[in-house]
N, C-alpha and C positions, 0 to 999 in steps of 0.2 A: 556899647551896643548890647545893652542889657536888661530883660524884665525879670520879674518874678511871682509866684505867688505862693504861699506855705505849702497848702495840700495840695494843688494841680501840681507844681511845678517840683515839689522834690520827690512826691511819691507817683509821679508818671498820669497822677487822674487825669488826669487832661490828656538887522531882524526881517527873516524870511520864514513868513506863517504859511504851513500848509492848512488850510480850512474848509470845511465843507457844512451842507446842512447837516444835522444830524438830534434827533429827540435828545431832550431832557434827561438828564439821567432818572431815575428810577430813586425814592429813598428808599434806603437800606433797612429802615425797621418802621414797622405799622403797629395798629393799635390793637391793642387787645385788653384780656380780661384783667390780665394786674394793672397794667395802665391806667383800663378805665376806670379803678378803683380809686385811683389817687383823686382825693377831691380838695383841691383849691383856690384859695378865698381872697380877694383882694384885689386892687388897681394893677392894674402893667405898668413897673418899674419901681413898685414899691415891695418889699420884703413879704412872701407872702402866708398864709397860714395853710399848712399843708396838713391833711389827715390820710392817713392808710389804714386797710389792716396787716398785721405781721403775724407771720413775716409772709411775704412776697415772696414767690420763688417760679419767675417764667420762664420756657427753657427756652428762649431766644431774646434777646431784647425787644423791649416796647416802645413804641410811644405813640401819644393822642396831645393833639393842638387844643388847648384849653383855651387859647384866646388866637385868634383867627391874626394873622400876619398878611402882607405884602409883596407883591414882586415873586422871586422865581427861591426856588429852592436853593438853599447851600449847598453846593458842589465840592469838591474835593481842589484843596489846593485852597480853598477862603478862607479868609479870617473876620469872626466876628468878635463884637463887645457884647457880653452877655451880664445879666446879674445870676447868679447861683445859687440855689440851693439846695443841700448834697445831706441824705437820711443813709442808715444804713437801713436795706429791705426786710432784714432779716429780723431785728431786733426794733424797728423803728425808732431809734435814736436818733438825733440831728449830728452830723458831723459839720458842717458848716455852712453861712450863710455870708454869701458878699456880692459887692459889684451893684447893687439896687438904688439907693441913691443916690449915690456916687463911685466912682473908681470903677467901672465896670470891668469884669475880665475880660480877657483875651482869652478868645479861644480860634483854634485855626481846625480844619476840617484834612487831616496829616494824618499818614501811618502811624506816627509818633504819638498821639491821643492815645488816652484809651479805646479801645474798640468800642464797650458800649456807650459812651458819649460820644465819641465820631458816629456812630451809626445814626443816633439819636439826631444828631445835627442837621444830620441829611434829609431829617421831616421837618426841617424848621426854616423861616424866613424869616425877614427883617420886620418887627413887630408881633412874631408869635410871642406868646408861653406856653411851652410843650412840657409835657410830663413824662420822662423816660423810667424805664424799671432796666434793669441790667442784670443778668445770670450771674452768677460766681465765674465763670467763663470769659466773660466778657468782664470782667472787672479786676479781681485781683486773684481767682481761683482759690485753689486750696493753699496756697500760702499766707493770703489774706495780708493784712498790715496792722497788726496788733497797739503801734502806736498812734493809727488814726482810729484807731475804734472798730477795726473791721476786719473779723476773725476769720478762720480757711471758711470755704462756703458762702460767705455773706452776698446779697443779692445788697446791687446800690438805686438809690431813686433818687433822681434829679427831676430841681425845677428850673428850666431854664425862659428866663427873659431876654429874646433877644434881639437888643438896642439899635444897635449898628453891624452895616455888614459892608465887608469892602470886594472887589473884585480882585480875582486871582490872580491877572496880569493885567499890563497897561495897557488900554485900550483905545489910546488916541491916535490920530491919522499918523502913518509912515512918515516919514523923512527923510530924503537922501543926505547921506554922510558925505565928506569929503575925500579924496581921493588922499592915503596916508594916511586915515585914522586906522584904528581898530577893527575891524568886519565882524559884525553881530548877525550870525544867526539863528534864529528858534525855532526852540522846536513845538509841536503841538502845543503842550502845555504853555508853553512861552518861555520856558526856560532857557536861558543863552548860552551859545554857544560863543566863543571869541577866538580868535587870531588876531595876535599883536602884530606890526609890520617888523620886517627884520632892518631897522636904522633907529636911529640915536631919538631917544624922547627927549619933546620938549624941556624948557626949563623953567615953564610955566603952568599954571593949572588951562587946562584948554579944555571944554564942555562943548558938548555936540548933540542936538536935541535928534532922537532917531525914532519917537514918536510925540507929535503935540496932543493934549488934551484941551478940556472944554471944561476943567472941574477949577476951586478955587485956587488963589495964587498961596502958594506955601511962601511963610514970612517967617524972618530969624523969632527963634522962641518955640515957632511951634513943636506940637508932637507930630510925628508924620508916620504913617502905614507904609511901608517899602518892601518890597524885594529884589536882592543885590546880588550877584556876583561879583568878586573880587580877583584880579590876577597878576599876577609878578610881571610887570613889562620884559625883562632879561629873559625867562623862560616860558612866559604863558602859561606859569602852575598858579592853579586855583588856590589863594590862599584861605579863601571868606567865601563864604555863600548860605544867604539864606534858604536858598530851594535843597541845597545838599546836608547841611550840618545843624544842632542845635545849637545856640548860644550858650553860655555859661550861664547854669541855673535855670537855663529850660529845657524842655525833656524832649522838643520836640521841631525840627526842622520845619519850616511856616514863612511867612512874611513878619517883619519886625516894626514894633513899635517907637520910634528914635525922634528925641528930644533934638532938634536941628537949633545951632544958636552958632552964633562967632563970639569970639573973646575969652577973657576970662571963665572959668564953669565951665565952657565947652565939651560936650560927652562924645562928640566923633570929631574926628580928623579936618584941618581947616576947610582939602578940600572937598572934602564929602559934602560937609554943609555948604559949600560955596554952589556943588552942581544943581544943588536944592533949592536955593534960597530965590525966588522969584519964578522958581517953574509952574506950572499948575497942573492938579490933580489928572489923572490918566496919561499924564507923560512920560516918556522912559528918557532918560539923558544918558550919555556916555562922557565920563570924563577920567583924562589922566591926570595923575598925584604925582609932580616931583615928590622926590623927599622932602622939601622944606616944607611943605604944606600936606605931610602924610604922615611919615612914623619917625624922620630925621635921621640924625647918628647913631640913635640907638636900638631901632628896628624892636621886635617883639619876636614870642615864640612861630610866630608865624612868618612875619617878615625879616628880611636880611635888614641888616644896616642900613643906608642911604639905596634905597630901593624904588625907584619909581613904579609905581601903582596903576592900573584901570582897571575902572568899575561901569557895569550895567546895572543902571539905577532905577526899576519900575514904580513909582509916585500913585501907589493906590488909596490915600484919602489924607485927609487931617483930624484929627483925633479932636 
């Protein structure tokens, strides 16, 4: 259960709902005069030709929608696919360019982002191109990161295209659980709460749909959008969770990107991919992991030995 990317991810750049109505959030940074400086050239989704002058230096972050998007703003807790492309403001260099014709990144709308790219996200929807400026503040300050090219003070400009965008939690109809499973509750954000029962787990993988969706059916193979908690059936300690923890080699607690398959090659757990394999998009499942279909005899740093497992599994897209 692992992504990565060079510059986002080692140097940091990157169920009972209570609801009500309530406005849109507000984005976190608007346009201005270094923003609207940035002038860029080219199709949406193709690598584009960016010009400034430098160096940029705004004392809040910016951003201005250069091509007009879709749908509702990025919210916090989302994860989108974006294509990237990362100048330093200061000196106008390119520090990098990816994600555009292919591979798009990952980016999630987290504490754990950057500030001025989380901020930046927050003006953008599914089909913009936004152009952000970012303070030294909002980026990497006076300490700067000397091996990506970006000295104490540097101001960063992003182009970002962005592709795909998934929702924050699962959003298919409720489900009543059985009487003996697990009890999920969440909270606002959707984040689950659990209580395992106090009696013996099964000694089979047992899957419990606790919200259905209306999106498409995930098939062995796919890549899938997820966010998971994980917990020790014996004691009800959190072992895993995407809403709480970063993954190895991400900087940043978010929804995860997971390669779902059976067999040989397999990158998660039998029955991780088992509660997956045939549910559809905006689902949330609950399912327990003996050991034989979880981490076995030899447990991890996380898990004990012969540990039976459950997991709340929210199914927010296919990749």
């Amino acid at each position: 259960m692992r992504s990565s990317l060079a510059l986002i991810a080692s140097a940091g750049l990157v169920a009972v709902v209570l609801s009500g109505c309530a406005a849109a959030p507000a984005p976190e940074a608007g346009a201005g005069r270094s923003s609207e400086a940035v002038v860029v050239k080219g199709d949406f989704g193709e690598a584009p030709r960016v010009e400034f002058p430098s160096p940029l230096a705004p004392e809040e972050t910016q951003c201005t929608e250069i091509i007009a998007g879709e749908g509702e703003l990025l919210v916090e807790g989302q994860q989108a696919l974006v294509g990237l492309a990362v100048y330093n403001g200061t000196s106008g260099e390119e520090l990098q360019v990816a994600g555009f014709k292919k591979d798009p990144v990952p980016l999630a709308v987290t504490a754990g982002t950057l500030p001025g790219l989380r901020k930046g996200l927050t003006c953008a929807r599914e089909g913009s191109r936004v152009a952000v400026v970012v303070p030294a503040e909002d980026a990497f300050g006076d300490e700067g990161n000397t091996p990506l090219g970006i000295e104490p003070g540097d101001s960063l400009v992003f182009v970002l295209d962005v592709q795909r965008t998934f929702p924050s939690r699962a959003e298919g109809a409720v489900r009543l659980s059985r009487d003996g499973f697990p009890a999920v509750v969440l909270a606002p954000d959707g984040r689950p709460g659990i209580t395992v029962p106090k009696s013996d787990p099964p000694e089979h993988v047992e899957v419990e749909l606790l919200k259905e969706g209306a999106g498409p059916v995930v098939e062995d193979g796919d890549r899938v959008v997820v966010h998971y908690t994980g917990v020790l059936w014996d004691d009800n300690t959190v072992f895993d969770s995407s809403w709480e923890t970063a993954e190895e080699g991400n900087q940043q607690p978010g929804p995860r990107i997971l390669a779902v398959s059976t067999g040989e090659g397999a990158k998660v757990i039998p029955g991780f991919a088992d509660a997956l394999i045939g549910q559809t998009v905006g689902s949330q499942v609950g399912v327990i992991v003996p050991p034989s279909e979880g981490y076995g005899d030899q447990g991890n740093a996380q898990v004990p030995a012969n540990s039976t497992l459950f997991f709340v599994i929210d199914i927010l897209g296919v990749v």
